[in-house]
N, C-alpha and C positions, 0 to 999 in steps of 0.2 A: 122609485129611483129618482135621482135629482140629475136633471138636464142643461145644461146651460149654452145660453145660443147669442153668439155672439153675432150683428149683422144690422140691418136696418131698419128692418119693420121684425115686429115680434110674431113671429109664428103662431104662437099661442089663443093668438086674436081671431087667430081666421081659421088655422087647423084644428081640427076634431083630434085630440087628446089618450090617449091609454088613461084607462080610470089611476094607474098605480102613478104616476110620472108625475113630478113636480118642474115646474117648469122655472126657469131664472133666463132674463132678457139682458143683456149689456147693448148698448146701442156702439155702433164700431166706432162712431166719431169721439164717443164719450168714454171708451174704454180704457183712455191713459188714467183716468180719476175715478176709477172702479177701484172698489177695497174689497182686496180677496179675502177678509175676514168677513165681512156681513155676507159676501155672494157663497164662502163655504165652498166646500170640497165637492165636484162633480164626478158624476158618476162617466159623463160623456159629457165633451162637449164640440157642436158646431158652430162651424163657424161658416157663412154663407158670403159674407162682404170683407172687401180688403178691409184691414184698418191699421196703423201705424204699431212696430213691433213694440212701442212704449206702452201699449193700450195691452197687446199678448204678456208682456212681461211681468205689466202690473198683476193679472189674473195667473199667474206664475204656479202659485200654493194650490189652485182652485181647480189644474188641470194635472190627470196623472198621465204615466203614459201609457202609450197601444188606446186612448178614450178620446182622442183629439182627429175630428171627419172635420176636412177641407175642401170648400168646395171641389171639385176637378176644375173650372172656370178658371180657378184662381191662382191654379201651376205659376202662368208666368208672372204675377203678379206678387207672389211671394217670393223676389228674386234671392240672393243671394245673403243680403244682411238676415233674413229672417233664418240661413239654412241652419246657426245653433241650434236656436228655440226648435222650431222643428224637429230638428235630430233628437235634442232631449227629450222628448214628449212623441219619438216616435211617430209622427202624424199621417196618416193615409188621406189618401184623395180619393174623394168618392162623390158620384153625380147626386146633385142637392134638388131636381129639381122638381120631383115627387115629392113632398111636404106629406103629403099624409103617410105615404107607404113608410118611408124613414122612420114619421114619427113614433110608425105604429111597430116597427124591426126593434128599437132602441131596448126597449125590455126584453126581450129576447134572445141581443145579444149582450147588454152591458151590465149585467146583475152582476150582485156585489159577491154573492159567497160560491166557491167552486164546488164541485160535487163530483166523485168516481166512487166507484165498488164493482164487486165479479161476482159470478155465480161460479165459486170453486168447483174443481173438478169431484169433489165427492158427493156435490148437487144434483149430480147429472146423474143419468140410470139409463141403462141399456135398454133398448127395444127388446120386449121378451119375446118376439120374433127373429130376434137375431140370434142366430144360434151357433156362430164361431168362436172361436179363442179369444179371451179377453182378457185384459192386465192393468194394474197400475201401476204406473214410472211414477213411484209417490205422491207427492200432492202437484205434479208438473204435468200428468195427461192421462188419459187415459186412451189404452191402444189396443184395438183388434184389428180383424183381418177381415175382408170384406169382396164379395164373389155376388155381383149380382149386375142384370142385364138392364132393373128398371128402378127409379131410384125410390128409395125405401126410407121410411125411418129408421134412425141407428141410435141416434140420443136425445132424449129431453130433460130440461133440467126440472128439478123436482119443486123448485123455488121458483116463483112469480118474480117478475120487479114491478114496483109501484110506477103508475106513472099518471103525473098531472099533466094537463091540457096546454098549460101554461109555462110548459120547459118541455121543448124536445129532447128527446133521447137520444144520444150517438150508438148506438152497440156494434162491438168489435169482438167473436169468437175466435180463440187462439185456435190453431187447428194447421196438423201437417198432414195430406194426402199423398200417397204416392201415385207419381205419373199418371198411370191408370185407372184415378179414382176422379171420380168427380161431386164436388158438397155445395149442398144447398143449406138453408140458415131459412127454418117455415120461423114466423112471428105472430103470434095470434093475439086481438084485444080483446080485454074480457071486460064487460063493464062494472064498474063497483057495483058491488050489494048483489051479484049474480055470480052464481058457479057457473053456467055455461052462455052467460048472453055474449058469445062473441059479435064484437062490434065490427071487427075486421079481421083479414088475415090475408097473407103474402109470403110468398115465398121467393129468398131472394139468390140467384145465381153463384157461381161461382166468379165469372168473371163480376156482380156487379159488388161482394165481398170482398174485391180489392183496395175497397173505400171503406171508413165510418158509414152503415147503416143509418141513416137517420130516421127516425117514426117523428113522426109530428100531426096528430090528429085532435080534432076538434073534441074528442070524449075521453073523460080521464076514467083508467081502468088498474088491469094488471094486464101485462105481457107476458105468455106463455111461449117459451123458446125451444127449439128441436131443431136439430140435425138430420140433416136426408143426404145419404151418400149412393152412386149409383158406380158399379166397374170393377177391376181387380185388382187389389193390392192391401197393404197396410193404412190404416188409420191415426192418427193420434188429437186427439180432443182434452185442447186445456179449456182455461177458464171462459167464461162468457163476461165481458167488461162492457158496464153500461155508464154512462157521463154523460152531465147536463150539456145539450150542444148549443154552442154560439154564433153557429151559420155563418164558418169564415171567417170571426174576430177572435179567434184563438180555443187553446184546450186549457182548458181549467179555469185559467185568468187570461182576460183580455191580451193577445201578443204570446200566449202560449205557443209551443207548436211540439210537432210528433216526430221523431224517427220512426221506421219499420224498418225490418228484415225479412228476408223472404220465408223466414220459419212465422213470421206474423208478432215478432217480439217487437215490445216498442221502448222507447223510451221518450220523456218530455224533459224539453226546455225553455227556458224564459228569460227573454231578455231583457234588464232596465238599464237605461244609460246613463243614468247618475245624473253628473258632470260632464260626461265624455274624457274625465284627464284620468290618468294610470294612479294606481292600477288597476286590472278588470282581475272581482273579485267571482271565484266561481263556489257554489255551496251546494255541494251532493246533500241531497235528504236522505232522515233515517228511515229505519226500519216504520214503515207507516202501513198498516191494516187499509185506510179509508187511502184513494188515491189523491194526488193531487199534490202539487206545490205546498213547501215548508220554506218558511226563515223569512217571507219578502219585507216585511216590517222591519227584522233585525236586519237586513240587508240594505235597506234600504237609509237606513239612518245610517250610516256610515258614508252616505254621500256619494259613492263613488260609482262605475257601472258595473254589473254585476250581473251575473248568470245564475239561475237554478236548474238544478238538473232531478227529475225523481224517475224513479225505476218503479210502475207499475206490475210486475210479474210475479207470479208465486202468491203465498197469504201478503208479504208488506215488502218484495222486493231481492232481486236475484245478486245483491249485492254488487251491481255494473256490470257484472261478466254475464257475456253474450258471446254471438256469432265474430270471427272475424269482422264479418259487414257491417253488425251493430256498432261495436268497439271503434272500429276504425270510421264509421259516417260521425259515432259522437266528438270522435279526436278532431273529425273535420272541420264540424260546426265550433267548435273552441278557437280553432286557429284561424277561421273564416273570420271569428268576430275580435279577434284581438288585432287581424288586418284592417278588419271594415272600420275598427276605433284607431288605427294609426302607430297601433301597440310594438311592444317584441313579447316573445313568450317571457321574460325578465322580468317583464310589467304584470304578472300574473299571480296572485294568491289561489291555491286552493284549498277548499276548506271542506269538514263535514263531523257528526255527531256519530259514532257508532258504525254501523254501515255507511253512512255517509264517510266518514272518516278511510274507511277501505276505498270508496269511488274516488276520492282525492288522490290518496299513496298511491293508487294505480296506475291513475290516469297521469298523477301528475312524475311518477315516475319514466314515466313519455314524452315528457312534456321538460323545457330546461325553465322554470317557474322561479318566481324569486322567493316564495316560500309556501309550505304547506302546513295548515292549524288543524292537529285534528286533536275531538276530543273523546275519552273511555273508545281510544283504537282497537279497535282488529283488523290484526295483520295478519294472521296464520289463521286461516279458515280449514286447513287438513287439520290442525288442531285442535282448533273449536269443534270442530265435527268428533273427532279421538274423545275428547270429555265430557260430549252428551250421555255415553253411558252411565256414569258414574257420581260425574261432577253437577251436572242437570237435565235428568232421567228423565222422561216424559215432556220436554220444553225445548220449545224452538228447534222443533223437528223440522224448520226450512234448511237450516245448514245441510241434512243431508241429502237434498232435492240438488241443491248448489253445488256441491260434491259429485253425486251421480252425474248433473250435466256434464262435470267439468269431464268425470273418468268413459263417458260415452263420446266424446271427441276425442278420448286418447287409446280409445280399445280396449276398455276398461283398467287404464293404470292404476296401480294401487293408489292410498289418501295418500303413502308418504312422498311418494312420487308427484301428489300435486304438493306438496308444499316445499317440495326440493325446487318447484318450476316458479313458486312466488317467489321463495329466496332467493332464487335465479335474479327476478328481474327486480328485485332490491337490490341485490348488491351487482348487478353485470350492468349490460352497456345497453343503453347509456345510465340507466338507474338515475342516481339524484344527482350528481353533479354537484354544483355551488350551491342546491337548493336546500333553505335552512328548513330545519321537520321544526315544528313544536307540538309537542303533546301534552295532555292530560288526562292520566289513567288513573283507574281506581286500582288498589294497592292487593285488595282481594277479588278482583273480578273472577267473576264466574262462567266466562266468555273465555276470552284469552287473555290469561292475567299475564303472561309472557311478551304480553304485545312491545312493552319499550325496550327491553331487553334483543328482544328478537331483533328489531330493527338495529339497536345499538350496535348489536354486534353485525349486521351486515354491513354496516357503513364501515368499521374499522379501517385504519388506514385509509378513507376516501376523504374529500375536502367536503363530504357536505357535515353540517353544524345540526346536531339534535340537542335539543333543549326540552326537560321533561321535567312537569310535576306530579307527584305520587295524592292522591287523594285515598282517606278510610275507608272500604264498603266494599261492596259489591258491583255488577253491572249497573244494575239501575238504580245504586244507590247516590243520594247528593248529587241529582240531578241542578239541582240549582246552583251549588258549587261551581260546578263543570259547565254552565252556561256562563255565569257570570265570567268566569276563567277567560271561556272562548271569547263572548265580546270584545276585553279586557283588551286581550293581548289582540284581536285584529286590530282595533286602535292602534294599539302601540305600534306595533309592523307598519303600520298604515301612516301611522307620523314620521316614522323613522325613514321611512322610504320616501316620503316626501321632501325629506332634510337633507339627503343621500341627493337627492334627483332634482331638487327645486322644484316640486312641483305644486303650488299652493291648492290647501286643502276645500 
């Protein structure tokens, strides 16, 4: 990883190093005549000693943000003129005065590529000493019943996770107990090249499963995972989620961060601030297997500040819908940050690809947004669920995991019934308002090919503006069509709103 340490004397000189870390020195006196093309893109960088904000500015390209440690010392001395740069770049303050400990944390937390994946619920196997009632609520948990005084094993997963030396592990078991249940999370090391040389094992509480587990051990192995529940009541055991951790500087990517709900469902978002000027672009991810943030690149070229949001639940994600708590903590964090940037919800794009395209219409039907781009939409998910049978028999069997949640918070109401409750809040109060849709759907989708339509017709008679283009194919057909499409037109939105607003780009 590439470091760059802006300040007086070079660290490098006198601190003892991580073998992986390349180290790059700017002197603070000297740093207005630093060219951020030869110094190149930093993974992190410190900065230890004041130095003139013409010397920060210069190294501009060189720093991204949530990667920028300032001294704590130098709070007051970064006053006011510096508080853009800052903002843009995100920067934290953190005590400098340990030089080796830092130097040696920097890999640990600022590595370049993100990493998530589960141990699905079909991974997991019952204790063949457990001998009650047991079920699958499809690929979303598995649930028995559980009558015991001393706590026991109930589940272990049948899959290892790998695990290097050199990246701690976060793990996060989804899991609902009732009242009178109480669950433990055993984790065992096993060391490579042995089936049973366990190197370690622990067993960790329920109260201390209110956090990311972290494992961070000096010997790189496989982790063998189990559940031990002790008391009486029902159980339900979803997936086991394991992700590279950054001890503090975020989930996924640097500035990441987590929602929970009290059913243990999460959702991630990330914040870049662009510019800081309107408007703040938000971009639900699709439907993604591996976890972790989509789009920051194409997000990012556009200049402006911007949210991602991804939905780690189920095989690639529960399409945004959640508990009351989830739904409504995520609407929080949207309108927290279009406060914190000085915004209105007006100033708002939402965007998304697919599933992402549903987390936008939803949320931003919540939301009074100045426009929403989505691309190959789905809108009727009772829908999509109706022409699994027929339409695609045996494929993307999450819709009805999506479905079942939806009809077990409604006492099992039928599918059409959830889709009379989306149409509901398409076309009811407050719905979209002045907020313009744009789409781009494929003309034979095998999803919900209905999707412009549907919408079309709920807006009827409403002042919001839907603008759609038809693409040849399938779901996943001309995928690169429908990307270029979406860039395309946020640009254009994105000018056009600047023209509207005087806001220079």
């Amino acid at each position: 990883m590439r470091v760059l340490q802006i300040g007086r004397d070079d660290w490098s000189a006198s601190t003892p190093l991580p073998a992986d870390v390349e180290w790059s020195f700017v002197e603070a006196d000297g740093a207005a005549g630093a060219d951020a093309d030869l110094v190149g893109r930093a993974d992190v960088t410190v900065v230890d000693s004041r130095c003139d904000l013409a010397g920060l500015t210069a190294l501009d390209a060189s720093i991204a943000p949530h990667t920028l440690l300032v001294g704590r010392n130098l709070a007051a001395a970064f006053d006011d003129t510096y508080r853009t740069f800052l903002a843009r770049k995100a920067a934290t303050y953190e005590d400098l005065s340990d030089r080796e400990r830092l130097a040696a944390s920097l890999p640990r937390r600022f590595f370049a590529r993100q990493f998530g994946q589960k141990l699905q619920v079909r991974k997991a196997m019952l204790s063949p000493f457990h001998r009650a009632d047991w079920w699958y609520e499809g690929s979303s948990c598995l649930g028995t019943t559980v009558e015991s005084d001393a706590m026991r094993q109930l589940v272990i997963w049948k899959e290892n996770i790998e695990y290097r030396s050199d990246r701690a592990l976060e793990l996060w078991p989804e899991f609902v107990a009732d009242p009178g249940c109480e669950v433990e999370l055993g984790v065992q090391l096993i060391r490579s090249g042995t089936a049973d040389g366990i190197v370690s094992q622990r067993r960790y509480t329920q109260a201390e499963l209110a956090e990311p587990i972290v494992v961070a051990e000096p010997t790189s192995g496989y982790l063998s995972c189990s559940l031990f529940v002790k008391g009486t009541g029902t159980v339900r055991v979803g997936p086991l989620h394991y992700r590279h951790s950054r001890w503090g500087s975020g989930q996924f990517l640097p500035g990441g961060q987590r929602i929970v709900d009290s059913r243990r469902e999460e959702l991630f978002y990330y914040f870049h601030p662009g510019n800081l000027k309107p408007p703040l672009n938000i971009y639900f991810a699709g439907y993604r297997p591996a976890e972790g943030f989509e789009g920051s690149l194409m997000m990012a070229g556009l200049g402006h500040p911007f949210l991602l949001v991804t939905d780690p639940r189920l095989e690639g994600g529960r399409f945004y819908l959640g508990s009351e708590e989830l739904e409504s903590t995520l609407l929080e964090v949207i309108r927290s940050h279009v406060d914190r940037l000085g915004f209105r919800e007006q100033d708002v794009i939402l965007s998304g690809l697919s599933m992402g395209s549903f987390g936008a219409l939803y949320y931003g039907s919540q939301l009074d947004a100045h426009a929403i781009i989505a691309g190959k939409p789905i809108v009727d998910l009772g829908y999509v669920a109706e022409r699994g049978r027929l339409v695609r028999p045996h494929e993307f069997l999450t819709i009805f995991d999506v479905v079942n949640f939806w009809r077990h918070g409604q006492d099992g109401a039928t599918v059409d019934a959830f889709t009379k409750e989306l149409l509901a809040r398409w076309s009811g109060d407050p719905g979209f308002g002045d907020t313009r849709i744009l789409m781009a759907y494929m003309e034979q989708d095998d999803y919900d090919d209905d999707a412009y339509y549907t919408l079309l017709r709920s807006q009827t008679g409403k002042r919001t503006t839907v603008i759609a283009r038809g693409y040849q194919g399938r779901h996943n057909d001309d995928s690169a069509s429908i990307v270029t499409w979406f860039v395309n037109q946020y640009k254009r939105v994105i000018a056009e709103y600047g023209r509207s607003h005087d806001v220079g780009q």
